[in-house]
Each structure stands twice: as C-alpha cells, then as structure tokens.
gemmi code that builds the backbone of each chain (N, CA, C; Angstrom):
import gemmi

chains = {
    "A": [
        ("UNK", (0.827, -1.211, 0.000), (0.000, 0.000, 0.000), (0.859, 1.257, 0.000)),
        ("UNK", (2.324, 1.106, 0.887), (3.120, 2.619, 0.732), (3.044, 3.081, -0.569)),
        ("UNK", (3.297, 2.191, -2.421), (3.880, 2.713, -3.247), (2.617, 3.265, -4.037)),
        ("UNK", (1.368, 2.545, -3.925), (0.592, 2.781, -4.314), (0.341, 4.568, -3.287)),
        ("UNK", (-0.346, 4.699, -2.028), (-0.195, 5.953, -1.954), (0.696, 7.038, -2.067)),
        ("UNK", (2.148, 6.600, -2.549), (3.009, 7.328, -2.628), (2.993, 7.679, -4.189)),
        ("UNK", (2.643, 6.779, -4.815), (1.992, 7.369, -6.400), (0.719, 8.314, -6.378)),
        ("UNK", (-0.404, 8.173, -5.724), (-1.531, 8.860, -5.465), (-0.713, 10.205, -5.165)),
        ("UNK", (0.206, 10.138, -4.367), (0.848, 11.800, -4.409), (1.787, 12.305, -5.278)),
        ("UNK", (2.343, 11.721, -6.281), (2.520, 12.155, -7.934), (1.748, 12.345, -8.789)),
        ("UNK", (0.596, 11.939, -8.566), (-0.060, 12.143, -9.757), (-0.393, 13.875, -9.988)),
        ("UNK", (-0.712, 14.192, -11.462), (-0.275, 14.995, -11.986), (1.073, 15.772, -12.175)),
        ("UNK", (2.077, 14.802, -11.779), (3.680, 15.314, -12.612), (4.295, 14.649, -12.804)),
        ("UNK", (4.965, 15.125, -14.252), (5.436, 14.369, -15.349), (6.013, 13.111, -14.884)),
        ("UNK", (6.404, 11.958, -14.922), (7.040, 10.742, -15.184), (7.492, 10.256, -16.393)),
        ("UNK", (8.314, 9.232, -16.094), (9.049, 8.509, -16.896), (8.948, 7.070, -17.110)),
        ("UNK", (8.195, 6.433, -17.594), (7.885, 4.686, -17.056), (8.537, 3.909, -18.359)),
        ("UNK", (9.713, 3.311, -17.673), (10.083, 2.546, -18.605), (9.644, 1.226, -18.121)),
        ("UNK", (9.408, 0.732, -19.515), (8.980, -0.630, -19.688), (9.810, -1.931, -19.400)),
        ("UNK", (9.069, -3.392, -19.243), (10.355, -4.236, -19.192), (10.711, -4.812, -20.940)),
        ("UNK", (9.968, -4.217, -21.903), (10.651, -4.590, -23.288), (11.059, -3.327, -23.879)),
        ("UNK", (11.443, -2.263, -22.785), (12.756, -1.357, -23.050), (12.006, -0.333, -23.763)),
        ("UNK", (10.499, -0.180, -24.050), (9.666, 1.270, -24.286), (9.865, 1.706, -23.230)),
        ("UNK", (10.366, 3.619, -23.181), (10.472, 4.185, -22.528), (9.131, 5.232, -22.758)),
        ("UNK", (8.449, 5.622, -21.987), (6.966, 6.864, -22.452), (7.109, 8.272, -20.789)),
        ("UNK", (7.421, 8.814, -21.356), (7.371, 9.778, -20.628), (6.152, 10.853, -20.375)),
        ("UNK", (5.452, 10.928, -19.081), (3.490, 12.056, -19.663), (3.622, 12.263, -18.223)),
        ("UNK", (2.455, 12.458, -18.057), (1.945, 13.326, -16.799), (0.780, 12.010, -16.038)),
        ("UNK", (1.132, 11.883, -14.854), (0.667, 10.615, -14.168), (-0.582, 11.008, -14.110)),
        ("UNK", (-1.476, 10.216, -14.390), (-3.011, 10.663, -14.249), (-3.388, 9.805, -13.426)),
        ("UNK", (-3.216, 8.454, -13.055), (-3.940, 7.515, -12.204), (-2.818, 6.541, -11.747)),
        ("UNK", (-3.153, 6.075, -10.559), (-2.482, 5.042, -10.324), (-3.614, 4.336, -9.489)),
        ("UNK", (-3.229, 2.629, -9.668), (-4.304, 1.928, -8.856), (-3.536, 0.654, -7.739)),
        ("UNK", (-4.332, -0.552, -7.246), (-3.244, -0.804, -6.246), (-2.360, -1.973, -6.946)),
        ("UNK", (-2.993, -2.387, -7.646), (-1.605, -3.066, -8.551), (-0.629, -2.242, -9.398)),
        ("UNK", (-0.484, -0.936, -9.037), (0.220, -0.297, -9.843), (0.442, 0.191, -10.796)),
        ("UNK", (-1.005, -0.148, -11.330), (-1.405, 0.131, -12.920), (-1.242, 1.461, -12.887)),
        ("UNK", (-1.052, 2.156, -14.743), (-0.479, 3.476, -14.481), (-1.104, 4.156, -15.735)),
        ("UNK", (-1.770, 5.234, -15.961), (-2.209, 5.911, -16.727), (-1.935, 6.905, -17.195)),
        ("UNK", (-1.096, 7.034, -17.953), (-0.342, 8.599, -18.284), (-1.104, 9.208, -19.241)),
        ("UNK", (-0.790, 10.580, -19.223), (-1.482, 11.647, -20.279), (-1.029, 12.330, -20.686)),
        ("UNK", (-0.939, 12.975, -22.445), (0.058, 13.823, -22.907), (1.174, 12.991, -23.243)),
        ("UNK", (1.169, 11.588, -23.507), (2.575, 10.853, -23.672), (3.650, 11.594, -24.515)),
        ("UNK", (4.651, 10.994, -24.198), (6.001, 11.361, -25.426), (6.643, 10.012, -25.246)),
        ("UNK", (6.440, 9.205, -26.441), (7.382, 8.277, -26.965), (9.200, 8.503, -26.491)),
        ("UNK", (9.996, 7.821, -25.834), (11.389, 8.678, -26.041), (12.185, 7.300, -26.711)),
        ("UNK", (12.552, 8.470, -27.865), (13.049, 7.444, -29.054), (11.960, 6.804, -29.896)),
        ("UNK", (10.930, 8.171, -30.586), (10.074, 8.390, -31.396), (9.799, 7.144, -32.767)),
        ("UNK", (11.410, 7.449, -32.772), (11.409, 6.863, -34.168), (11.394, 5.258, -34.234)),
        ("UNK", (11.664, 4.600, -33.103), (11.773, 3.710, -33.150), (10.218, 2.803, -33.270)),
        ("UNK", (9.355, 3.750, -32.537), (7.645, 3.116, -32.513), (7.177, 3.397, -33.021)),
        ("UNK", (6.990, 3.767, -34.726), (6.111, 4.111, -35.068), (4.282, 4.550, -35.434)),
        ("UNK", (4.119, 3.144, -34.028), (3.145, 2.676, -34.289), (2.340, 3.450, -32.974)),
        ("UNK", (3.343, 4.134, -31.566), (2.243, 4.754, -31.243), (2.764, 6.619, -31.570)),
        ("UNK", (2.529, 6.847, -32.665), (2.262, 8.305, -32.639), (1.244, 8.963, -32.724)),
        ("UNK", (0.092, 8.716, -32.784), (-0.793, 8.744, -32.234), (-1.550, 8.737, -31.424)),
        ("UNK", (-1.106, 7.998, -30.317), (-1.275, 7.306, -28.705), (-1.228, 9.109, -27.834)),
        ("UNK", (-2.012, 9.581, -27.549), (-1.777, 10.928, -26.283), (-2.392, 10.170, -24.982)),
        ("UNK", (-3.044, 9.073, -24.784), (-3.247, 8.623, -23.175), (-2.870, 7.288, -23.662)),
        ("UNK", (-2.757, 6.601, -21.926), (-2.391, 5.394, -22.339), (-2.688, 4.271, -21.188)),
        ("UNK", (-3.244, 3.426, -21.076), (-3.232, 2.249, -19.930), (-1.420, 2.009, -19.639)),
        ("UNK", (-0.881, 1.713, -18.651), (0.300, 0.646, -18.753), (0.084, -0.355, -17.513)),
        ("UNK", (-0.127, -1.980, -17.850), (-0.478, -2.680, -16.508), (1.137, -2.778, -15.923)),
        ("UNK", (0.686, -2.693, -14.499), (1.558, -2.217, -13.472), (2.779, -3.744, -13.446)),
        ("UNK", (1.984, -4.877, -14.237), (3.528, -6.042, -14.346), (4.055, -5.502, -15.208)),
        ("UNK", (4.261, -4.947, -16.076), (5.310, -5.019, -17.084), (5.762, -3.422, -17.133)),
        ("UNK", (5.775, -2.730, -15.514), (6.547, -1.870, -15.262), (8.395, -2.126, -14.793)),
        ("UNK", (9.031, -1.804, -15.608), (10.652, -2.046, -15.238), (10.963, -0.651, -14.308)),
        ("UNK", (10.979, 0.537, -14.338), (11.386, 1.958, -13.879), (10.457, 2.624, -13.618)),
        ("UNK", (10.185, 3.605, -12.788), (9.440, 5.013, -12.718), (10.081, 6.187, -12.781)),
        ("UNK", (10.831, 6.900, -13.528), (11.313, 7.963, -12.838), (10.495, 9.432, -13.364)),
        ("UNK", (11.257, 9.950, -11.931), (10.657, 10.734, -11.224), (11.411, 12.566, -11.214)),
        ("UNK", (10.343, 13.424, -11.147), (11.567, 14.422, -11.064), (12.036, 14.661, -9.936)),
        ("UNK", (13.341, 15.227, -9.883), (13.679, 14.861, -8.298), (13.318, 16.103, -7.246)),
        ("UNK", (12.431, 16.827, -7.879), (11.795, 18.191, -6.500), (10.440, 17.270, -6.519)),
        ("UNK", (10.190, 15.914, -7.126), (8.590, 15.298, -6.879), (8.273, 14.806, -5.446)),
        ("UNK", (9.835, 14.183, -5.144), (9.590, 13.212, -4.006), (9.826, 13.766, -2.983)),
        ("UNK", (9.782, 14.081, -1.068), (9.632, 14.264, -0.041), (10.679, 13.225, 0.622)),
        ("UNK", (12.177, 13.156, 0.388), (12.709, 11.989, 1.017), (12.331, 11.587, 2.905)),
        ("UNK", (12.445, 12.842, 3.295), (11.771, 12.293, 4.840), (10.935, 11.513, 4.984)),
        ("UNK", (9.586, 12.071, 4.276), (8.636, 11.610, 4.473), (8.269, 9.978, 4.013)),
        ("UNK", (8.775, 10.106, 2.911), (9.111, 8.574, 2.422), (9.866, 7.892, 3.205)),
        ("UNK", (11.085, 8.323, 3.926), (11.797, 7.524, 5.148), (10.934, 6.969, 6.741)),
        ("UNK", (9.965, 7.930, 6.510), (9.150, 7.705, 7.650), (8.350, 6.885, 7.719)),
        ("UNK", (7.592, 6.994, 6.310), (6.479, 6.287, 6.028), (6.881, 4.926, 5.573)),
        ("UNK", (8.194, 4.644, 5.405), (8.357, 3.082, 5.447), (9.092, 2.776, 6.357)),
        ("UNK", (9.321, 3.440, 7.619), (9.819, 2.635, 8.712), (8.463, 2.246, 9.345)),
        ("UNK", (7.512, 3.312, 9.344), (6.251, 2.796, 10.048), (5.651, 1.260, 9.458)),
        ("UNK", (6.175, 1.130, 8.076), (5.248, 0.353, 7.401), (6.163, -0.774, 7.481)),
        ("UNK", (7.866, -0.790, 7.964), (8.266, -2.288, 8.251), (8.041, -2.487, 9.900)),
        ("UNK", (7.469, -1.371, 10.642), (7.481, -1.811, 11.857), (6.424, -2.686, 11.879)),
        ("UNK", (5.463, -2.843, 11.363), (4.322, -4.291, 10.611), (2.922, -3.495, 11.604)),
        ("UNK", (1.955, -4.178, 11.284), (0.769, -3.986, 12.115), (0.729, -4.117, 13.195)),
    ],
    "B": [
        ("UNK", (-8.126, -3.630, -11.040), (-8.638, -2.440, -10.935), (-10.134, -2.746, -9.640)),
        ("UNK", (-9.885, -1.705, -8.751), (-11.561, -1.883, -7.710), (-12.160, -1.219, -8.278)),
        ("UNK", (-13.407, -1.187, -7.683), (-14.457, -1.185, -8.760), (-14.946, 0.134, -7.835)),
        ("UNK", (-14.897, 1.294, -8.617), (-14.972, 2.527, -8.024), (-15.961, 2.911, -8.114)),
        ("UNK", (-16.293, 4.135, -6.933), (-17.640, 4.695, -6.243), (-17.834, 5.791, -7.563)),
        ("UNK", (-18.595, 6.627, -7.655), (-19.063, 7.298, -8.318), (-17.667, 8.615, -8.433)),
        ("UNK", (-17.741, 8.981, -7.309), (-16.612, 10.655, -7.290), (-15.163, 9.772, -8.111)),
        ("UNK", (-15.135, 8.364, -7.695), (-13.629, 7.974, -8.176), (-13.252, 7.718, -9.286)),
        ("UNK", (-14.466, 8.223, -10.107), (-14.127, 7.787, -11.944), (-12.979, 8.510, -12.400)),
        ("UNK", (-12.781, 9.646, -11.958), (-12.104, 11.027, -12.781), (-10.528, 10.484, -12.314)),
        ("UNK", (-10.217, 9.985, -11.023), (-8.950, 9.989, -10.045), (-8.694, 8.282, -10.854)),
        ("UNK", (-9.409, 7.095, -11.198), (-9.452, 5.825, -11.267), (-8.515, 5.348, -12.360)),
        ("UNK", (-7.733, 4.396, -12.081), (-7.246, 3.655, -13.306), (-7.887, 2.711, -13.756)),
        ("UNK", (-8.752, 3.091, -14.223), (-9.817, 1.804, -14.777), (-9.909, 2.166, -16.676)),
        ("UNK", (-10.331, 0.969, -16.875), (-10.341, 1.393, -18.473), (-11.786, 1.305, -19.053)),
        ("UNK", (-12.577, 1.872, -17.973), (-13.576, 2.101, -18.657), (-14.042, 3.588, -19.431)),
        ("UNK", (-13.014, 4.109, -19.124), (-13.022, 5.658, -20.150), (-12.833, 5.448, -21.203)),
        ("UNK", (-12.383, 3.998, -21.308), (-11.594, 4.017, -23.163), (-13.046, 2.486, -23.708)),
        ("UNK", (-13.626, 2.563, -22.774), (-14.814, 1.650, -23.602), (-15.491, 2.255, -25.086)),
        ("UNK", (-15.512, 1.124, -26.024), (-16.098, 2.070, -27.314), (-15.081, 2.963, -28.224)),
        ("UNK", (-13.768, 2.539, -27.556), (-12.860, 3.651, -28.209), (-11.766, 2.895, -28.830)),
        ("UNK", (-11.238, 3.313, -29.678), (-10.571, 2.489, -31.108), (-9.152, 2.642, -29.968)),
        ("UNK", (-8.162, 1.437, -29.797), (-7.262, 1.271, -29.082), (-6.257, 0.639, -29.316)),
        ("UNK", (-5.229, 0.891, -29.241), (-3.865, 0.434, -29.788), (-3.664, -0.486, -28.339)),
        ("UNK", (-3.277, -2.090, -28.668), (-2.732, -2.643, -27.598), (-1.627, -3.291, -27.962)),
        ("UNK", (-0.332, -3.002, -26.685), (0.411, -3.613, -27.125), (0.732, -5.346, -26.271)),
        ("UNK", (1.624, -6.020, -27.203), (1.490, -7.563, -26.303), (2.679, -7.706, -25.981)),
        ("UNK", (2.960, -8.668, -24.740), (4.205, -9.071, -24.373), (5.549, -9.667, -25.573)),
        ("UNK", (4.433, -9.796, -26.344), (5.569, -10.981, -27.622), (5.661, -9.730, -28.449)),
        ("UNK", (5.667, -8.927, -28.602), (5.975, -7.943, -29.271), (4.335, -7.110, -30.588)),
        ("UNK", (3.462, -7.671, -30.557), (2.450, -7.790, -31.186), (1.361, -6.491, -31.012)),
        ("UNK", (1.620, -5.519, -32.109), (0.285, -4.737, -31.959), (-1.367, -4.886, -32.185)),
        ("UNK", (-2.149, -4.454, -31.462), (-3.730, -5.290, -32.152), (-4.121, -3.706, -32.148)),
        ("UNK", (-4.752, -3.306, -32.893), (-5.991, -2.633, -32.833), (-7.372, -2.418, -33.002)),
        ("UNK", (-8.391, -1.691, -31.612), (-9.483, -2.160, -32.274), (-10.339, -1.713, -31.145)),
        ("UNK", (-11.663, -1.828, -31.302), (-12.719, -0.641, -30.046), (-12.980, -1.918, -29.018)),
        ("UNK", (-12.657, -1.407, -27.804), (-12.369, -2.238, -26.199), (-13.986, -2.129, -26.037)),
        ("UNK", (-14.489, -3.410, -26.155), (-16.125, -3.488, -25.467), (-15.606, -3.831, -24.288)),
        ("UNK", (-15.081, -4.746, -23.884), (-15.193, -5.184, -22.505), (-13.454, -5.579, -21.864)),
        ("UNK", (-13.500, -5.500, -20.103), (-12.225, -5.647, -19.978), (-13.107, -6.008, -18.504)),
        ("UNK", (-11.769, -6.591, -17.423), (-11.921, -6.799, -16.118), (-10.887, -6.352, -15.035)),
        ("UNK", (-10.738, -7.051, -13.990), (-9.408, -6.256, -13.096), (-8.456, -7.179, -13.569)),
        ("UNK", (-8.510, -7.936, -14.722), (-6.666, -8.821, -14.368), (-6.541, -7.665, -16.015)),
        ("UNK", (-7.273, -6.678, -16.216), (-7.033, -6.303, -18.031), (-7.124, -7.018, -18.983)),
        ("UNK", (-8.087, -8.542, -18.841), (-8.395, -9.304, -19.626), (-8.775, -7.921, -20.786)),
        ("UNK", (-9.523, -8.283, -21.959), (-9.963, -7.209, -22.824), (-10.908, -7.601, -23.936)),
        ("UNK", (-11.788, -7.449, -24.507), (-12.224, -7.517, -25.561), (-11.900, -6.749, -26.527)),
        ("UNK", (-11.777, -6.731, -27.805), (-11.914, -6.373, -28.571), (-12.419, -6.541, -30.014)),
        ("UNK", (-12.945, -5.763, -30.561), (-13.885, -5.645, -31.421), (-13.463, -4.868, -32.941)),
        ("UNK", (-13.340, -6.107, -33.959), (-13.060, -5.419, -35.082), (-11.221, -5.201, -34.805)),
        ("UNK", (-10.805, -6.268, -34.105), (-9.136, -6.321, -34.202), (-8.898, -6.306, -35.387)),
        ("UNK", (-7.598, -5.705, -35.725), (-6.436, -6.274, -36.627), (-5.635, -6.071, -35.989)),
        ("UNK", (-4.133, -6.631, -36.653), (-3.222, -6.508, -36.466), (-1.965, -5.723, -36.931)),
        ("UNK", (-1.482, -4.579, -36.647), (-0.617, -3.791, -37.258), (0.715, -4.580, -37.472)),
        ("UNK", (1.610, -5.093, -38.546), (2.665, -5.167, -38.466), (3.598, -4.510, -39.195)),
        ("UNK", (4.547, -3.985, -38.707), (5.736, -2.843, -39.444), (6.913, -3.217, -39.467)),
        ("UNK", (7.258, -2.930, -40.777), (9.095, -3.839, -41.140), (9.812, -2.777, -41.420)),
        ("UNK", (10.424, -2.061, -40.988), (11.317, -0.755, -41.744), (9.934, -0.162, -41.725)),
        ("UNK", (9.871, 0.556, -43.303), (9.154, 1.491, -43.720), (7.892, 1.174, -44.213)),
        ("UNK", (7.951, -0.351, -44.003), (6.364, -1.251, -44.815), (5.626, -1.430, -43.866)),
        ("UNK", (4.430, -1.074, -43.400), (2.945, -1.511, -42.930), (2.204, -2.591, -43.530)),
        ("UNK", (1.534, -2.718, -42.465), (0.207, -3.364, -43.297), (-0.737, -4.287, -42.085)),
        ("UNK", (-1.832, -4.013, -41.805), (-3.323, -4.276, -41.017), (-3.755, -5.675, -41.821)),
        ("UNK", (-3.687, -6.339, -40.351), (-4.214, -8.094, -41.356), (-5.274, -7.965, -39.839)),
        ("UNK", (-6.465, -8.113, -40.410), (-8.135, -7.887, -39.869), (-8.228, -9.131, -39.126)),
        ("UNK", (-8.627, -9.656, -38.210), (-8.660, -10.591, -36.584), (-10.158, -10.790, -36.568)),
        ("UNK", (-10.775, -9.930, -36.529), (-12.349, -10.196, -36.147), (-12.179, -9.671, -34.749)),
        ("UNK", (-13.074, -10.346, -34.073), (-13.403, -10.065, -32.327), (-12.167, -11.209, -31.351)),
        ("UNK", (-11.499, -10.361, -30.593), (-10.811, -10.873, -29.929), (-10.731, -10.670, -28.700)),
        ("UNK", (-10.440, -11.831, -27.998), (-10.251, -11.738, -26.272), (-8.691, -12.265, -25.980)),
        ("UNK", (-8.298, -11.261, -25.342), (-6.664, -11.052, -24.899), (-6.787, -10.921, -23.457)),
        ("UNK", (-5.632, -11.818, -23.076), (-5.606, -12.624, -21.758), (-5.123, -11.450, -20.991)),
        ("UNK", (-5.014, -10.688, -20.093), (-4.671, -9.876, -19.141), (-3.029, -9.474, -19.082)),
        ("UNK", (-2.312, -10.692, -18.705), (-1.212, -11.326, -18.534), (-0.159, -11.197, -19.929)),
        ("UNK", (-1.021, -10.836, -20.937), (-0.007, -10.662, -22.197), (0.132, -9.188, -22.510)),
        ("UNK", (-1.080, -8.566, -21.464), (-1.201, -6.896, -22.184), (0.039, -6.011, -21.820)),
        ("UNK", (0.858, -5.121, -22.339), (1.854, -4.377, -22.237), (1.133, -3.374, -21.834)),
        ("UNK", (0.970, -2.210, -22.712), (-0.064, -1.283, -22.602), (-1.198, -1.103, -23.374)),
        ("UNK", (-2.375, -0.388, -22.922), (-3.249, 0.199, -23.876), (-3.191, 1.585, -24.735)),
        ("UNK", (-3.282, 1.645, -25.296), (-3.022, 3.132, -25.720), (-4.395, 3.606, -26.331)),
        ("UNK", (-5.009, 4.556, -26.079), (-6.145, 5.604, -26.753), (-5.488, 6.243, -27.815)),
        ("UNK", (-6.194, 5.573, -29.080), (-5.739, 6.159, -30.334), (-6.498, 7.634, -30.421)),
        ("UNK", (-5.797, 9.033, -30.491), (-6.435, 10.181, -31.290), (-6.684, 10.627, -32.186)),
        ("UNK", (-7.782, 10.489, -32.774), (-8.274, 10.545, -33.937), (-7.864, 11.885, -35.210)),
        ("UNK", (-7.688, 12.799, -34.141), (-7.120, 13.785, -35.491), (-5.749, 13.437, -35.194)),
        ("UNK", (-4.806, 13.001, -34.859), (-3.360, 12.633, -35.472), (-3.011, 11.547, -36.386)),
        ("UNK", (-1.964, 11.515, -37.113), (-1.675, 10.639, -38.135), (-1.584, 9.248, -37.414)),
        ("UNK", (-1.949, 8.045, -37.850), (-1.454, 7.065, -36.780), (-0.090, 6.766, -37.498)),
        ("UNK", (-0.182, 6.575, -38.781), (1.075, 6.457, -39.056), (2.145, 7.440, -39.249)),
        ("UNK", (3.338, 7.357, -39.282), (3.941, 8.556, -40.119), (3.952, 8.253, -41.694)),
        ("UNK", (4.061, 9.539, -42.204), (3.622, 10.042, -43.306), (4.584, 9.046, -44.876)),
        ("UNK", (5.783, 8.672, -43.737), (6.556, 8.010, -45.419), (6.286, 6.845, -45.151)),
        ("UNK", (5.575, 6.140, -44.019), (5.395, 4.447, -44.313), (4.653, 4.002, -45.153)),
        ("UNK", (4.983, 2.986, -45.732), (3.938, 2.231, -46.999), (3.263, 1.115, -46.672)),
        ("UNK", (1.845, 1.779, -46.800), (1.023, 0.436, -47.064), (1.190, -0.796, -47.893)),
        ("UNK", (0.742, -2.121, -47.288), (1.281, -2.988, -48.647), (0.559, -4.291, -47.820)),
        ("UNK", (0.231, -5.084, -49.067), (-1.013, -6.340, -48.818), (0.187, -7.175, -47.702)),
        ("UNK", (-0.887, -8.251, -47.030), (-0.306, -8.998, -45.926), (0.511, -10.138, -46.452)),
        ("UNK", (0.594, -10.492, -48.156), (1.601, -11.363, -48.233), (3.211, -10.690, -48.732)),
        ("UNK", (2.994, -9.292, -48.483), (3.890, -8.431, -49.088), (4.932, -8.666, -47.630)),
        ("UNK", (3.871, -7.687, -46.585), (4.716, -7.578, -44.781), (5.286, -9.592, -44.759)),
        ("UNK", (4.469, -9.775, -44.894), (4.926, -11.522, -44.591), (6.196, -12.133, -45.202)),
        ("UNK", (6.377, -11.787, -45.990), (7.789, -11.907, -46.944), (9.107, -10.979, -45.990)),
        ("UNK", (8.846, -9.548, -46.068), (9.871, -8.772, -45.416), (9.634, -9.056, -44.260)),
        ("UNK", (8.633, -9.824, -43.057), (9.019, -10.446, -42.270), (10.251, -11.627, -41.783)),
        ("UNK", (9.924, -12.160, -42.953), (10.972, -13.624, -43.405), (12.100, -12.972, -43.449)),
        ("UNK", (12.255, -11.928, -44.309), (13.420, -10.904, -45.199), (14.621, -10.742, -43.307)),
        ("UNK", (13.434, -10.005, -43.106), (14.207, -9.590, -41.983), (14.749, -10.134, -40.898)),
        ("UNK", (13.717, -11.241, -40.371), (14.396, -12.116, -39.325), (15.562, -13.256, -40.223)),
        ("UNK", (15.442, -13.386, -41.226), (17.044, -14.553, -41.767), (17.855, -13.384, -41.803)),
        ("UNK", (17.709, -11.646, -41.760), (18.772, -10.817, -41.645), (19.326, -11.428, -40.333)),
        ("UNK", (18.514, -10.793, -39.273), (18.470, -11.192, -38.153), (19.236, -12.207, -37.744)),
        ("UNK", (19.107, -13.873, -38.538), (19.769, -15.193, -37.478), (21.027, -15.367, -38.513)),
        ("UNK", (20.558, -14.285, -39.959), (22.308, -14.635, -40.512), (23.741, -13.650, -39.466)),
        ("UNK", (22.898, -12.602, -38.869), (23.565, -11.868, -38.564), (24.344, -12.586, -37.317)),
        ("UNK", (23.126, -13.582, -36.462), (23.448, -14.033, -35.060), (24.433, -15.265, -35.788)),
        ("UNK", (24.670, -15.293, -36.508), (25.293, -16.589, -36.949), (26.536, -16.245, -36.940)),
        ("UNK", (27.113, -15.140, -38.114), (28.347, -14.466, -38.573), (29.083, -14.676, -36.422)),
        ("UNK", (28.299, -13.409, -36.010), (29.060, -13.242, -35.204), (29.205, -14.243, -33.921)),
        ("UNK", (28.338, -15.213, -34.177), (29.079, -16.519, -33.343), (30.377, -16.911, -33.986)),
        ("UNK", (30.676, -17.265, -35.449), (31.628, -17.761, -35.759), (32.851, -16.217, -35.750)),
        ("UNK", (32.702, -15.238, -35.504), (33.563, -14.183, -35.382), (34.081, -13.933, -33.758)),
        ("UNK", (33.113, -14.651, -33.030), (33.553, -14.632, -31.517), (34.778, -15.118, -31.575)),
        ("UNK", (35.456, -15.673, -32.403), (36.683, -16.471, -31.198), (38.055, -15.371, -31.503)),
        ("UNK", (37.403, -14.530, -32.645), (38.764, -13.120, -33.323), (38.918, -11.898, -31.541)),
        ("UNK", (37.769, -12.060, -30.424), (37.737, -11.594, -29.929), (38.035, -9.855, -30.381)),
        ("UNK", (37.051, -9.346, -31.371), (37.683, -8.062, -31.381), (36.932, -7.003, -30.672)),
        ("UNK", (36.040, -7.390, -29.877), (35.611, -5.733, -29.467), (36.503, -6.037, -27.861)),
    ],
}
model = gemmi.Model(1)
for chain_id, residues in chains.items():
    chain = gemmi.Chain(chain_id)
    for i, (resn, *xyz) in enumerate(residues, 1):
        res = gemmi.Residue()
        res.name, res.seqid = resn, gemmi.SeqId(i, " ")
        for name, pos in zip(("N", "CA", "C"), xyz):
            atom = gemmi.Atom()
            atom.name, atom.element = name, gemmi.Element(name[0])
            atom.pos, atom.b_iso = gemmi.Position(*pos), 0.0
            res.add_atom(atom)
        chain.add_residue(res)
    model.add_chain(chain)
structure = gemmi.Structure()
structure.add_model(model)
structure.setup_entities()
C-alpha cells in the first residue's frame, strides 16, 4: 500500500515509465491503482522513431507487471517523508 | 482495478473511459492489435472488437483484420487511446497487402539469425 499511496501523491507530474521490453513513455501521471497500474497523459514516446506505431497514442493504460522503472523528477519526491512512512510500514501492524 | 464509487471515476485507473474507443494494444511478444475495447476486467483481460493486427518492417505496414478478440490480461503491455485527429502512421510508411509484410518479415528475421550466426563464428577473433 506505501507505493501505491506514494503514487496517489505524484499524480499529476510528469514521469518517466520505462517498460520491461525497453519502451520508454514519458506524460503526466493521471492515475495510479493498487496493482500499480499506471495511466499517463500527454505521452512522449522517447526514441520516437523507433515506434512508429504509437504516434498517435496521447493517453495510455500501462499494466503495473510489465513496469521495469518510474522515474521521477527529483523536487517530486519528499525523502523524509518517504523515510518515515516506510519505517512505520516495516514496523508491521 | 476496484471497482470505483461514483466521485472515483475522474482519479481511477480503470479502463472504462476508453470503452467504445478504437485502441492500440500492445502484447508481451511484441504484437500490436488494434481495435474498439467493449469489454475488460481487473486482471485487463480485454475484448476487442473489429481487431487487426498492425505489423511494421522498416518502412512497410500493413493491417491483417482478426475479427473479435479476447486477450488474456497477462499478455497486455499497454493500452493506448488512439487520437483521432493525429496521423497514426507517419507520413513516409507504406502500405502494402499482408503477403507483401509476410515476406519482409521472413526478409528480416534470416537478416536477423544470418547476422546471429556471422558473429558466433567471429567470436573467437575476440575483437571488441
């Protein structure tokens, strides 16, 4: 549950989700759910030329298995708070 | 995907925004389908309606028509919402019948295992 609400607090800025067959799509996080599924908006293909096939594509499903990377910009994340919120969450129920 | 309350449509990763809507999917094996998503569930099982299949070799296209298809959850990469006023293709690829792509399929993968071949027998020069 941490990564999932810790996505709920990215959403709406930009990301980077690379794939595990090495598509990289870079957009603006619109949804995340608790399997991790990920919905970007405004995509950008990076390394255009190589896909021709989605230039067309401006939103997009991506199911959350065949996520390899997220990145992130780095004024997105709160490192404290993320340090906190997973010590609470290995101290267990 | 849970199956969301009313306020949670707008915030939801669900793919029922893209119901009825012409959709680029991609597959684990490398395989594009396109085609309008009637139905889907929480593993992203999917229907689709009026599939084909896009395949692209270099600069050659070409759409070989599927009918109605159901795609297992587990194979889906992504979905993509095709937009209708952009090009789907770019502008210099060529259309060309499905025994045309099927050939430069062949063409390309014996490029492909002549290539994996050469440089097995070039491994032992150790030159890079």
């Amino acid at each position: 549950m941490l990564f999932f609400s810790y996505f709920k607090e990215l959403v709406g800025k930009e990301v980077t989700v690379e794939l595990k067959n090495d598509l990289a799509i870079r957009g603006i996080l619109h949804s995340v759910d608790q399997y991790l599924n990920i919905k970007l908006e405004n995509i950008r293909v990076v390394d255009q030329d190589k896909y021709p096939h989605m230039l067309s594509v401006r939103n997009c499903f991506i199911r959350g298995s065949v996520v390899r990377y997220v990145q992130l910009p780095p004024d997105g994340v709160d490192i404290d708070i993320l340090h906190d919120a997973t010590r609470r969450e290995a101290r267990g129920p | 995907m849970s199956w969301a309350g009313p306020e949670d449509i707008f915030l939801s990763t669900s793919l029922a925004s893209y119901l009825d809507k012409k959709l680029l999917v991609l597959l684990r094996d490398g395989r594009k389908l396109l085609g309008v998503l009637r139905s889907f569930d929480q593993f992203a099982n999917v229907v689709l309606e009026g599939a084909c299949e896009r395949v692209i070799v270099g600069d050659l296209y070409s759409d070989i028509p599927l009918g109605l298809y159901v795609i297992r959850g587990e194979n889906v990469v992504l979905i993509g919402e095709l937009d209708l006023e952009r090009e789907e293709i770019p502008a210099h690829m060529i259309c060309v019948s499905v025994a045309e792509i099927r050939r430069a399929q062949k063409a390309e993968r014996d490029a492909t295992d002549l290539k994996g071949s050469m440089r097995k027998r070039m491994e032992f020069l150790d030159l890079d």
